[in-house]
Backbone as CSV, one residue per row, in Angstrom:
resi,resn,N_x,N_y,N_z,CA_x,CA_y,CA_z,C_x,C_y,C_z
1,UNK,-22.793,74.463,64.217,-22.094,73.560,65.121,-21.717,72.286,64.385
2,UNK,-20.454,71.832,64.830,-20.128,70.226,64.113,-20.767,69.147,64.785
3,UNK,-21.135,68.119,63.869,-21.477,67.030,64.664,-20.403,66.805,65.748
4,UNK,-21.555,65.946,66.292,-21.180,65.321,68.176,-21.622,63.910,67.410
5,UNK,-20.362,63.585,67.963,-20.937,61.801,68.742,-20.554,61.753,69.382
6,UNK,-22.149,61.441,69.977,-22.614,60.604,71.364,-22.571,59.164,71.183
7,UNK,-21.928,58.299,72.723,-22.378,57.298,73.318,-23.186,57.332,74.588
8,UNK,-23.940,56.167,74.369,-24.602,55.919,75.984,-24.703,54.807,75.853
9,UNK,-24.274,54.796,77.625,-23.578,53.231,78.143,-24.976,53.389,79.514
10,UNK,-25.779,52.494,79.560,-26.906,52.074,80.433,-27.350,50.807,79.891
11,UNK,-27.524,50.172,81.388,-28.266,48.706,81.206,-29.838,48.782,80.843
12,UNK,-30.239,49.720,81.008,-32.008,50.138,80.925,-32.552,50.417,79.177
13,UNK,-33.182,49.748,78.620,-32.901,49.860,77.322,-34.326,51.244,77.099
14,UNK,-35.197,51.464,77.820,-36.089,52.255,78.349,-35.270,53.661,78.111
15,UNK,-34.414,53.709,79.336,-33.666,54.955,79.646,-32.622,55.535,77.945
16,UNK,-32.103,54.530,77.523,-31.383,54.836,76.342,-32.578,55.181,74.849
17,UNK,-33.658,54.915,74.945,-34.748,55.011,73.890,-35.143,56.225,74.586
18,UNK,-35.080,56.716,75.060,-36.058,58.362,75.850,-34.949,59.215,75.740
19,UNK,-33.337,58.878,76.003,-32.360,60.035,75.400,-32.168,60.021,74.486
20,UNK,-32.360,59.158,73.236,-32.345,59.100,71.948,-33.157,59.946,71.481
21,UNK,-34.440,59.722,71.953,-35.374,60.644,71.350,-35.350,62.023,71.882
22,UNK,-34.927,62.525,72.890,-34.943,63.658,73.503,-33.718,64.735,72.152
23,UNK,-32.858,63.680,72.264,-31.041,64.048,71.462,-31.969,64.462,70.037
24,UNK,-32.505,63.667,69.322,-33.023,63.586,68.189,-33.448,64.644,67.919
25,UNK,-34.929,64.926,69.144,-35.488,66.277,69.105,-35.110,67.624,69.090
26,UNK,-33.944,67.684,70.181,-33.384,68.842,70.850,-32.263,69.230,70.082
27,UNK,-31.254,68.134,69.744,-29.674,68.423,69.438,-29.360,67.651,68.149
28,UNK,-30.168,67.853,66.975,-30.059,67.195,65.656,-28.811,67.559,65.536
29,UNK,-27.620,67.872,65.977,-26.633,68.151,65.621,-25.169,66.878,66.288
30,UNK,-26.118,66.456,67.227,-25.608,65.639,68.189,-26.333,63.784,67.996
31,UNK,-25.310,63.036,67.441,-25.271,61.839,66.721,-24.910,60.462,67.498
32,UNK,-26.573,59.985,67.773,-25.957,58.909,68.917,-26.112,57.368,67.609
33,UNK,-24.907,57.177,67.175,-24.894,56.068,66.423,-24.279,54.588,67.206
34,UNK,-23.838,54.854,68.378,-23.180,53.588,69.821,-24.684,54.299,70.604
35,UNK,-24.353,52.441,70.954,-25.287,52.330,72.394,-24.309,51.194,73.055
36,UNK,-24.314,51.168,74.707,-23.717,49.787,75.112,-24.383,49.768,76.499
37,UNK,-24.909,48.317,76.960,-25.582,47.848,77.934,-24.788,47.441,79.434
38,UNK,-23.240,47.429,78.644,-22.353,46.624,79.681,-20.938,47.619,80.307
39,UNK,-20.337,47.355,80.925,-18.783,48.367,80.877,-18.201,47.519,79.650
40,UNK,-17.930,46.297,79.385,-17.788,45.707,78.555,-17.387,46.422,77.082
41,UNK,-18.823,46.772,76.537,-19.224,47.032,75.606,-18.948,48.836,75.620
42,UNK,-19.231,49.179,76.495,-18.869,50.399,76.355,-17.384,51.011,76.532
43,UNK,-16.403,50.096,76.641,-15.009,50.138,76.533,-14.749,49.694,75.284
44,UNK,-15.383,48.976,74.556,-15.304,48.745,73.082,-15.707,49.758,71.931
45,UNK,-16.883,50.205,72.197,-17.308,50.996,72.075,-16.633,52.707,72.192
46,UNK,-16.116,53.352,72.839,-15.253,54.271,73.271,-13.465,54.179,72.499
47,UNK,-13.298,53.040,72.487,-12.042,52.623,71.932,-12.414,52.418,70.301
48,UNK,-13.365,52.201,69.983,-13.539,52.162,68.105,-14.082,53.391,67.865
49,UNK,-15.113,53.871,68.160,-15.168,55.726,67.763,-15.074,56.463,68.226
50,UNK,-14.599,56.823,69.458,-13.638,57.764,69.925,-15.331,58.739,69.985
51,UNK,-16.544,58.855,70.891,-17.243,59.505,71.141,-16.767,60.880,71.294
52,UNK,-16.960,62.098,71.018,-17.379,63.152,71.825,-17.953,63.557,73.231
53,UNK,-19.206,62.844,73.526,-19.629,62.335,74.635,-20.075,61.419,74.971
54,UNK,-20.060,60.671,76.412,-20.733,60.153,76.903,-21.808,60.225,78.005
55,UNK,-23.087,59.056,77.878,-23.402,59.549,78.895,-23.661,58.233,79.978
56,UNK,-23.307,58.071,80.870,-22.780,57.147,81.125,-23.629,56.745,82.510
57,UNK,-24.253,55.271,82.598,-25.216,55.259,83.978,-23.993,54.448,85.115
58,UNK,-24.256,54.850,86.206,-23.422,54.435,87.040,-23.754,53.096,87.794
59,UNK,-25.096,52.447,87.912,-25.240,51.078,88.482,-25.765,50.435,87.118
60,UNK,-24.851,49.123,87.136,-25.388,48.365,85.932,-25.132,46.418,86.023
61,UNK,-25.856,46.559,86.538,-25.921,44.791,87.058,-25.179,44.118,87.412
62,UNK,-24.215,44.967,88.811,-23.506,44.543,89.280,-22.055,45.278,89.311
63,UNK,-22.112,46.095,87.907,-20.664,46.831,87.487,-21.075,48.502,87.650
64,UNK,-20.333,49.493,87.712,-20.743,50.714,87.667,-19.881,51.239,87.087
65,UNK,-19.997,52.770,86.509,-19.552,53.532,85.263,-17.918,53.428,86.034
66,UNK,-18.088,53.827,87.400,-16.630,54.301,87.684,-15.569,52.947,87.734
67,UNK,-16.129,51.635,87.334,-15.634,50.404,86.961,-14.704,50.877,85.422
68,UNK,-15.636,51.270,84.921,-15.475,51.206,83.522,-14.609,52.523,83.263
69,UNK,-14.491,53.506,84.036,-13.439,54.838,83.740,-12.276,54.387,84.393
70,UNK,-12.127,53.756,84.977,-11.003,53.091,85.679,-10.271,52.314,84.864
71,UNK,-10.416,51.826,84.025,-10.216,50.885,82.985,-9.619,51.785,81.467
72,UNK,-9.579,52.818,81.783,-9.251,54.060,80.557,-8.086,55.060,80.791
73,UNK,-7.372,55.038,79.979,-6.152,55.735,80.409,-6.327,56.951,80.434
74,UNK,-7.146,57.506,79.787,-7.683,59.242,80.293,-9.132,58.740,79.748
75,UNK,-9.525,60.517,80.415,-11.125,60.450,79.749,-10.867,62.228,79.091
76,UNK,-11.065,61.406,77.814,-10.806,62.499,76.462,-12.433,62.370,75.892
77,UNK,-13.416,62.670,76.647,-14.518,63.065,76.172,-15.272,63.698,77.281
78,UNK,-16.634,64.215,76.594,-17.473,65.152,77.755,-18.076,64.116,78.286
79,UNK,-18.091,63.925,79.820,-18.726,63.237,80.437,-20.194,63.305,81.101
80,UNK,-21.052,62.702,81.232,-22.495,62.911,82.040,-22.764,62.066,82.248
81,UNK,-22.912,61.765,83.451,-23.366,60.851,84.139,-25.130,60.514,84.266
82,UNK,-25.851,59.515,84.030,-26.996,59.293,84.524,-27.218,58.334,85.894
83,UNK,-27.779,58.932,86.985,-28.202,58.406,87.881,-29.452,58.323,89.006
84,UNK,-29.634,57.757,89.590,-30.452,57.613,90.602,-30.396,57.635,92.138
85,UNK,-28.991,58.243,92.251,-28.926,58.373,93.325,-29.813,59.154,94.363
86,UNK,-28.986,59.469,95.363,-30.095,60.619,96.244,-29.104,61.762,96.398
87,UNK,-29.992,62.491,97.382,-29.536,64.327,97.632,-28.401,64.213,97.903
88,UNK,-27.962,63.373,98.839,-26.412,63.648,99.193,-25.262,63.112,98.147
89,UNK,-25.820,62.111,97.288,-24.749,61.811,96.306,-24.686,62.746,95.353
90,UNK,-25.461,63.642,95.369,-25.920,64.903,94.194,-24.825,66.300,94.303
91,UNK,-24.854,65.983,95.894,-23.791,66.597,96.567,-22.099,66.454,96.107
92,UNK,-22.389,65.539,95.761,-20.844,65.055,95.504,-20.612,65.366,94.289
93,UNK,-21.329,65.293,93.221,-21.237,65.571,91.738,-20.699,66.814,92.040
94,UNK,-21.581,67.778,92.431,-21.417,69.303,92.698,-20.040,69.549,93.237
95,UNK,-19.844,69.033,94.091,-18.296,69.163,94.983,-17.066,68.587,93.572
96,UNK,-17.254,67.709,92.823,-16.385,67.572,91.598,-16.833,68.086,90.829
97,UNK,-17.626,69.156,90.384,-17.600,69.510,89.364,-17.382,68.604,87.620
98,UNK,-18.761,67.786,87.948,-19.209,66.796,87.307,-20.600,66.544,86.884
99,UNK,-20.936,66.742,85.474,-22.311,66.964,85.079,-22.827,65.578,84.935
100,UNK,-24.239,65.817,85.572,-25.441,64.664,85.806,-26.652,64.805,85.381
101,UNK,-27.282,63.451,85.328,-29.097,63.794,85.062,-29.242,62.754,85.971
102,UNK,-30.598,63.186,86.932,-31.117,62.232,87.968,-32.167,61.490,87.103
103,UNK,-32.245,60.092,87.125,-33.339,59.079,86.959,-34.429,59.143,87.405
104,UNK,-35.534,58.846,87.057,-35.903,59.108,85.448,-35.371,60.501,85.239
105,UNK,-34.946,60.532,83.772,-34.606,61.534,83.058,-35.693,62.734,82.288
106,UNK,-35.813,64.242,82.842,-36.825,64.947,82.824,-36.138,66.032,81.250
107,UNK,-37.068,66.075,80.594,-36.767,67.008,79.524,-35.717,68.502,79.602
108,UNK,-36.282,69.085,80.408,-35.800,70.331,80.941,-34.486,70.334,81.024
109,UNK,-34.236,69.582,82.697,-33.328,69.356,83.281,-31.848,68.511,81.914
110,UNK,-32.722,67.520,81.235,-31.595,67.173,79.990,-30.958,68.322,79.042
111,UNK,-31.904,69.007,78.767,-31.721,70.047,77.771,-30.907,71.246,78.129
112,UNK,-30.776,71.452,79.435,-29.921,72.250,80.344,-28.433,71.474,80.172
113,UNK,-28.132,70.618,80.811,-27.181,69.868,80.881,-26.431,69.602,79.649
114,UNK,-27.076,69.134,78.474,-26.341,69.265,77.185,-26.067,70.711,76.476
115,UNK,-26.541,71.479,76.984,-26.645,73.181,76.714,-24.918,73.379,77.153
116,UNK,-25.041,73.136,78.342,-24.028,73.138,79.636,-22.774,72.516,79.034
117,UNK,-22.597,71.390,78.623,-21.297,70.401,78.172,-20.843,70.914,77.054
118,UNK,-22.012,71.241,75.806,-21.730,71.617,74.431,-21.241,72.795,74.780
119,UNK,-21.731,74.304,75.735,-20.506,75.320,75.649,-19.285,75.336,76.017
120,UNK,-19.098,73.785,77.170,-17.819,73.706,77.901,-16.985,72.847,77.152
121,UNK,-17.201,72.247,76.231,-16.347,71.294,75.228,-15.560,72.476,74.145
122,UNK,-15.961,73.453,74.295,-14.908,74.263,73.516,-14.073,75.160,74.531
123,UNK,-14.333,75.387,75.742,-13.232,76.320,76.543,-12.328,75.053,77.658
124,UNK,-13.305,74.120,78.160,-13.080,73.612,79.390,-12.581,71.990,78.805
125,UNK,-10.704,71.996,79.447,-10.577,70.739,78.981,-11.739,69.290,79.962
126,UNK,-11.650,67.852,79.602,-12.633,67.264,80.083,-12.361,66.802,81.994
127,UNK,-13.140,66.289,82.008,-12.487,65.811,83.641,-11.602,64.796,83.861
128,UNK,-11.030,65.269,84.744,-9.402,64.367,85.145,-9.935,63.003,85.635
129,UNK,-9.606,62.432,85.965,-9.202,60.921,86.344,-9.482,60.898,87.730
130,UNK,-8.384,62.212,87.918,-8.592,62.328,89.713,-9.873,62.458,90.402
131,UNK,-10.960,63.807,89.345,-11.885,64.248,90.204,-12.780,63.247,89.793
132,UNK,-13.077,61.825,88.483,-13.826,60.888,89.149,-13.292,60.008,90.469
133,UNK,-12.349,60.034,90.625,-11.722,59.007,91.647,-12.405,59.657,93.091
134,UNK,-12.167,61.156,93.193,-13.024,62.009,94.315,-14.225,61.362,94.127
135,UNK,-14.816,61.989,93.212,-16.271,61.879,92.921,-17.069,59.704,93.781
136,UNK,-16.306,59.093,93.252,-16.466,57.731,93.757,-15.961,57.647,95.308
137,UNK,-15.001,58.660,95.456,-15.414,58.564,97.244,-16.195,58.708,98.105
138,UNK,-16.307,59.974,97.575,-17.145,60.814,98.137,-18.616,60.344,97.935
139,UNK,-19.194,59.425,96.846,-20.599,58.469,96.827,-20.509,57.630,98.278
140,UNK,-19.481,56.985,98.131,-19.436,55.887,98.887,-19.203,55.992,100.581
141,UNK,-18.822,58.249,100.389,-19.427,57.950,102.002,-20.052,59.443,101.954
142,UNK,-21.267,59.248,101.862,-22.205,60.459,101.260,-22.313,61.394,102.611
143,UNK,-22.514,60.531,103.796,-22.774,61.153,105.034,-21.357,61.903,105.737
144,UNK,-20.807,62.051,104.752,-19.525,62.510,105.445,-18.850,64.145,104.772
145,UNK,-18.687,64.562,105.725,-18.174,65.923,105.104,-17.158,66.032,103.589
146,UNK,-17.097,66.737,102.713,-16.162,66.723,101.726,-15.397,67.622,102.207
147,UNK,-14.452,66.543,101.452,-12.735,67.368,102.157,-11.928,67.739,100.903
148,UNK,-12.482,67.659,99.953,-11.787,68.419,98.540,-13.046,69.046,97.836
149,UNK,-12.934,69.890,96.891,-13.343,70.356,96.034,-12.920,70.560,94.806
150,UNK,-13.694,70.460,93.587,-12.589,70.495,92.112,-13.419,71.952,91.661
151,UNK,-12.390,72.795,91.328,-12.452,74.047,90.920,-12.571,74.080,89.799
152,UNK,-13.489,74.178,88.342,-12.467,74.163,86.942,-12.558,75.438,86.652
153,UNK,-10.899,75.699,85.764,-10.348,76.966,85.664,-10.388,77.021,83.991
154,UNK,-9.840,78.043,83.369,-9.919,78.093,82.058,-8.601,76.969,81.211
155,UNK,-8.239,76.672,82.555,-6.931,75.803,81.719,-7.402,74.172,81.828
156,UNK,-8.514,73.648,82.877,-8.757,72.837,83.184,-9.639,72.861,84.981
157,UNK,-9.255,71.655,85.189,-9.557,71.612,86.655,-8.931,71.517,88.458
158,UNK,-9.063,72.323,89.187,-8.362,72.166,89.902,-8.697,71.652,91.395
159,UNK,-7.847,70.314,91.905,-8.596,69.783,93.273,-8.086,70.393,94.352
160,UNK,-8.398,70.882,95.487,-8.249,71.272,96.509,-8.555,71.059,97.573
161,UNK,-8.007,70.903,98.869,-8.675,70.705,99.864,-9.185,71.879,100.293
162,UNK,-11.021,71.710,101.580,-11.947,72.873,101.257,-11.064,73.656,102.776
163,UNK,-10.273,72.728,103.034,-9.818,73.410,104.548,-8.807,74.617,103.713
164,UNK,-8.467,74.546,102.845,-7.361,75.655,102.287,-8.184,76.778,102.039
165,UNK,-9.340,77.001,101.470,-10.222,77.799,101.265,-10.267,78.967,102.277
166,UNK,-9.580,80.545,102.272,-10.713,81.409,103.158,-11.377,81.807,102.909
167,UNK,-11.468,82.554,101.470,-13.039,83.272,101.400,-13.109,82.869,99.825
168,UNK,-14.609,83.507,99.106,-14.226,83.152,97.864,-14.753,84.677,97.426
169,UNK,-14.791,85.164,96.631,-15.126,86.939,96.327,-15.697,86.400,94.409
170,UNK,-17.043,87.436,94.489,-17.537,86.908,92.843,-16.557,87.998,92.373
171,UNK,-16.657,87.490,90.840,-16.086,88.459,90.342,-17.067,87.937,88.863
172,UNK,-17.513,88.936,88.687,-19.057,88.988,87.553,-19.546,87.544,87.529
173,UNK,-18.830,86.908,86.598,-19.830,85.534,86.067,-18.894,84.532,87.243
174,UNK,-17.765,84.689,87.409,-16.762,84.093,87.838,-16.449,83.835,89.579
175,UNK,-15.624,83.375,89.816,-15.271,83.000,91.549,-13.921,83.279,91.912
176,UNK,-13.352,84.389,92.355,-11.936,83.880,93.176,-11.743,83.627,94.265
177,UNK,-10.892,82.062,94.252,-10.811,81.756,95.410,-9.309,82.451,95.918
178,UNK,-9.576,82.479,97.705,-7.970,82.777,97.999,-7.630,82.053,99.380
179,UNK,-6.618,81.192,98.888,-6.300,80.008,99.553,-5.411,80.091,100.809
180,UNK,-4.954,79.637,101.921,-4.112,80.009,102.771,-2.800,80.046,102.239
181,UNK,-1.999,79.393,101.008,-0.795,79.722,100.713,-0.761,81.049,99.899
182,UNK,-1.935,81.857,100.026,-1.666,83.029,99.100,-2.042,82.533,98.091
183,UNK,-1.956,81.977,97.304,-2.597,81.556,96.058,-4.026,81.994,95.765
184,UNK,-4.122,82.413,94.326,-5.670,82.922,94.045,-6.125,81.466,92.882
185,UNK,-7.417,81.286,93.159,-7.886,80.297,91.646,-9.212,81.366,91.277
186,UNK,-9.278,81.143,89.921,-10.086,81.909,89.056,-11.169,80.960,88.635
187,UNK,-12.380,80.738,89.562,-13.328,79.694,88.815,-13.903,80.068,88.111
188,UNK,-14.442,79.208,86.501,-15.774,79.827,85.983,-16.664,79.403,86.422
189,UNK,-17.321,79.199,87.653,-18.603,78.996,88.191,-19.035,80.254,89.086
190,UNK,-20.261,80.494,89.131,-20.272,81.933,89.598,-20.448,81.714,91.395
191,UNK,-20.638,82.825,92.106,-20.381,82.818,93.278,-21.743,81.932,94.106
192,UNK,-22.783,81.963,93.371,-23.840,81.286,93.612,-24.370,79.523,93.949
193,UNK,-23.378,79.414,92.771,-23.235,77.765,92.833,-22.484,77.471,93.929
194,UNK,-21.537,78.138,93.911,-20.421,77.901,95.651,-21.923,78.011,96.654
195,UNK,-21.905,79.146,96.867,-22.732,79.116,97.794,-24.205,77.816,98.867
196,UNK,-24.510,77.581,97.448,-25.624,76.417,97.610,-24.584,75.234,98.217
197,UNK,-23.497,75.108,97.954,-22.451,73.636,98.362,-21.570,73.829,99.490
198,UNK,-20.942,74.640,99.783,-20.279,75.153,100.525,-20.822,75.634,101.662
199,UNK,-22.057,76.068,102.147,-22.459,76.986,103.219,-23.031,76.033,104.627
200,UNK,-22.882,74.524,104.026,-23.503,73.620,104.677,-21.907,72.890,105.373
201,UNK,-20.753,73.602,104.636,-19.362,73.295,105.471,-19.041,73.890,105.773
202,UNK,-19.483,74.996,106.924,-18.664,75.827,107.872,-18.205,77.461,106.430
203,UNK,-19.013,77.374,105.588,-18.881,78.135,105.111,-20.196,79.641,105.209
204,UNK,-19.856,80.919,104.994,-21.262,81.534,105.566,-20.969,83.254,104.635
205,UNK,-22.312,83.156,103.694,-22.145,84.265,102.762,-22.322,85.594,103.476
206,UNK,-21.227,86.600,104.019,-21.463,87.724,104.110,-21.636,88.840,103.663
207,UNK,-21.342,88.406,102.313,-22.053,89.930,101.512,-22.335,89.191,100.001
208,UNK,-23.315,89.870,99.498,-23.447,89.137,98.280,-22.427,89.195,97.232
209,UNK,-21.080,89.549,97.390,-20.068,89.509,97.032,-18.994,88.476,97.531
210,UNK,-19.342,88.445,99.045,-17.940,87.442,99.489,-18.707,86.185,100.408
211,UNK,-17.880,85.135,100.103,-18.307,83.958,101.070,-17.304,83.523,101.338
212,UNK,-17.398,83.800,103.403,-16.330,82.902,103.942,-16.351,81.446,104.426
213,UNK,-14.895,81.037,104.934,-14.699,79.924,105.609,-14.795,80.362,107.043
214,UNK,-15.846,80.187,107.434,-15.774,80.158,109.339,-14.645,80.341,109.944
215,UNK,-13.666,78.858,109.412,-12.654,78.397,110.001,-11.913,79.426,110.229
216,UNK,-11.423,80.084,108.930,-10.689,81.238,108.775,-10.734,82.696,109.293
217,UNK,-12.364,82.588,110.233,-12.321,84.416,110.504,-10.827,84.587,111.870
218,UNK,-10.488,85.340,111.762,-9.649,85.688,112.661,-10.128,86.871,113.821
219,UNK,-11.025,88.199,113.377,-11.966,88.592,114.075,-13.133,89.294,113.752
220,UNK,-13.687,90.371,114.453,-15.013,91.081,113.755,-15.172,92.290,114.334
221,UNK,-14.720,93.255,113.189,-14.631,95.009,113.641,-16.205,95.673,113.543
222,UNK,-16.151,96.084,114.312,-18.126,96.536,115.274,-18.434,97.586,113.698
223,UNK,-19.429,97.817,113.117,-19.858,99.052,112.025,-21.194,98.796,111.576
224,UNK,-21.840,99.624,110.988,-23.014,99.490,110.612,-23.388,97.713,109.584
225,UNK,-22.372,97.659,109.209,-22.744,96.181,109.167,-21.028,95.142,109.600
226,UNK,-20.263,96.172,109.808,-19.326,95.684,110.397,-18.463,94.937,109.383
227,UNK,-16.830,94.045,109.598,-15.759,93.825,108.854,-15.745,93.018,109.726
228,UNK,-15.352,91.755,109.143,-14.393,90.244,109.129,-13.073,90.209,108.672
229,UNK,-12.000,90.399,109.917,-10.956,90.048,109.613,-10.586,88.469,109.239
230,UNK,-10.276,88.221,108.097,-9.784,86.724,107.755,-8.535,86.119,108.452
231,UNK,-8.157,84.824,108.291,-6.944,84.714,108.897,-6.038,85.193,107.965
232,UNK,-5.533,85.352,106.684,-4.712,86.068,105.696,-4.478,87.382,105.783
233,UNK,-5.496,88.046,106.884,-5.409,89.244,107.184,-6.319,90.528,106.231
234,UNK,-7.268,89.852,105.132,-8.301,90.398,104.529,-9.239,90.977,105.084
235,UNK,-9.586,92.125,104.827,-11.207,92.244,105.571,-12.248,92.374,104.505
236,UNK,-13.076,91.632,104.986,-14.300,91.637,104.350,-15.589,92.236,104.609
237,UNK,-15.816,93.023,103.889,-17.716,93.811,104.283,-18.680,93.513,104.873
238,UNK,-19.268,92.974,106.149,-20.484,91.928,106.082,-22.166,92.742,105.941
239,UNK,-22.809,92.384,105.451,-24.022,92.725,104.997,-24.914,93.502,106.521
240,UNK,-25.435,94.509,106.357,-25.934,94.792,107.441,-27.463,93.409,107.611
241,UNK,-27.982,92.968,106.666,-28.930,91.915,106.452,-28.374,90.877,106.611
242,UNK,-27.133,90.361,107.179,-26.299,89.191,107.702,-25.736,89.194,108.915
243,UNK,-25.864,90.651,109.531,-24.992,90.749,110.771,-25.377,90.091,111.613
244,UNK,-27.143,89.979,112.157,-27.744,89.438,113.279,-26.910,87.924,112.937
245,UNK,-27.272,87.591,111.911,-27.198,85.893,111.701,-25.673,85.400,112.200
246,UNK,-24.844,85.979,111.679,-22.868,86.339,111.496,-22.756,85.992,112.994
247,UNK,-23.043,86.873,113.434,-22.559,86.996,115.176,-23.642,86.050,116.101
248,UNK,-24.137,85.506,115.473,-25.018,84.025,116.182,-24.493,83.244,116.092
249,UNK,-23.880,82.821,114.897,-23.192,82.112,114.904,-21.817,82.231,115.510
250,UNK,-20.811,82.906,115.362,-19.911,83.040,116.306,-19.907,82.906,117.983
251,UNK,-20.952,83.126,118.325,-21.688,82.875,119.614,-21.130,81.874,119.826
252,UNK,-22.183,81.165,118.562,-22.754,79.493,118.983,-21.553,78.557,118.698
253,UNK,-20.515,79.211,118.089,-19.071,78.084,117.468,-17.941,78.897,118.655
254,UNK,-18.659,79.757,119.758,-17.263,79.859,121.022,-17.197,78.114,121.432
């Protein structure tokens, strides 16, 4: 592997001495020669060596990371965020498709995450502009349903609203979505990760192959585990181990 340079931009001089040493240990291949305490400094910083990655904390005495990406005409590096937020802002990362480490920073969980960026820095271009701009909404109103999702595809990333969504179908490692204009997207995230984010918005896995949008069933043909007509006019398989649950809910959303 070629060297990486790394920056990290955190006010915590604690937090930047424990990823140093973690980087050191884990990813001798990966070269944190910048550190910066401020957005300040870490716009200086970013603009003289042109990092590989960053990892970037989002509250910092007053200023936060998405201060400082705002301030950048693209973001042409791998991004990771360090934070402290809570469950529902965790939520939101997930919904942009945006890699994080929760505060304090746990070995494991780091070593995953840089595993994660270093295979996607060679297929997956970096994140758009747009899906931090989501991503900072969607913090700032955590208690509120998400109304987009960022898909990334092999060409990059794609935002969507989740109301377009009817079903999503795995396909091995992968996700296709199929949208109400007919349109298909090809995610590389597998059907699983949808699942955990999605099922808490009107979304509901009927076969371990397909997960629908509620919104979208159109009806439900009677069989040993029975078919979901979509509104696109798809039918889908439902699990005989999902049926009781399927039609409770339909009940309960007359």
């Amino acid at each position: 592997m070629q060297e990486i340079k790394a920056l990290i931009i955190d006010d915590e001089f604690q937090s930047r001495n424990f990823l140093i040493k973690m980087l050191q240990q884990y990813f001798p291949d990966i070269i944190v020669a910048y550190q910066a305490a401020t957005v300040e400094e870490g716009l200086k910083e970013i603009k003289k060596y042109s990092p590989n990655i960053v990892f970037l904390d989002i509250q910092m005495k007053g200023e936060t990371g998405f201060d400082l990406l705002s301030r950048l005409p693209e973001i042409n590096f791998a991004l990771i965020f360090t934070t402290a937020f809570d469950q529902y802002a965790i939520k939101a990362f997930r919904f942009n498709a945006i890699d994080y480490l929760l505060k304090p920073l746990v070995t494991d969980e780091l070593v995953e995450a840089i595993n994660k960026v270093i295979q996607e820095m060679a297929n997956v271009p970096h994140v758009s502009k747009e899906q931090v701009q989501q991503l900072h909404y969607d913090i700032q109103n955590t208690k509120k349903i998400h109304d987009k999702i960022a898909i990334p595809t092999a060409e990059g990333f794609i935002v969507i609203p989740v109301s377009e969504i009817v079903y999503c179908h795995a396909d091995g490692n992968y996700t296709m979505f199929y949208l109400t204009d007919k349109k298909c997207i090809l995610s590389s995230f597998n059907l699983k990760q949808y699942d955990e984010i999605l099922t808490l918005q009107s979304f509901f896995r009927a076969h371990r192959s397909y997960l629908i949008n509620l919104e979208h069933v159109k009806m439900y043909r009677r069989g040993e585990g029975g078919e979901i007509v979509m509104s696109n006019g798809h039918e889908i398989e439902l699990s005989r181990t999902h049926k009781d649950e399927f039609l409770h809910i339909l009940k309960i959303r007359k």
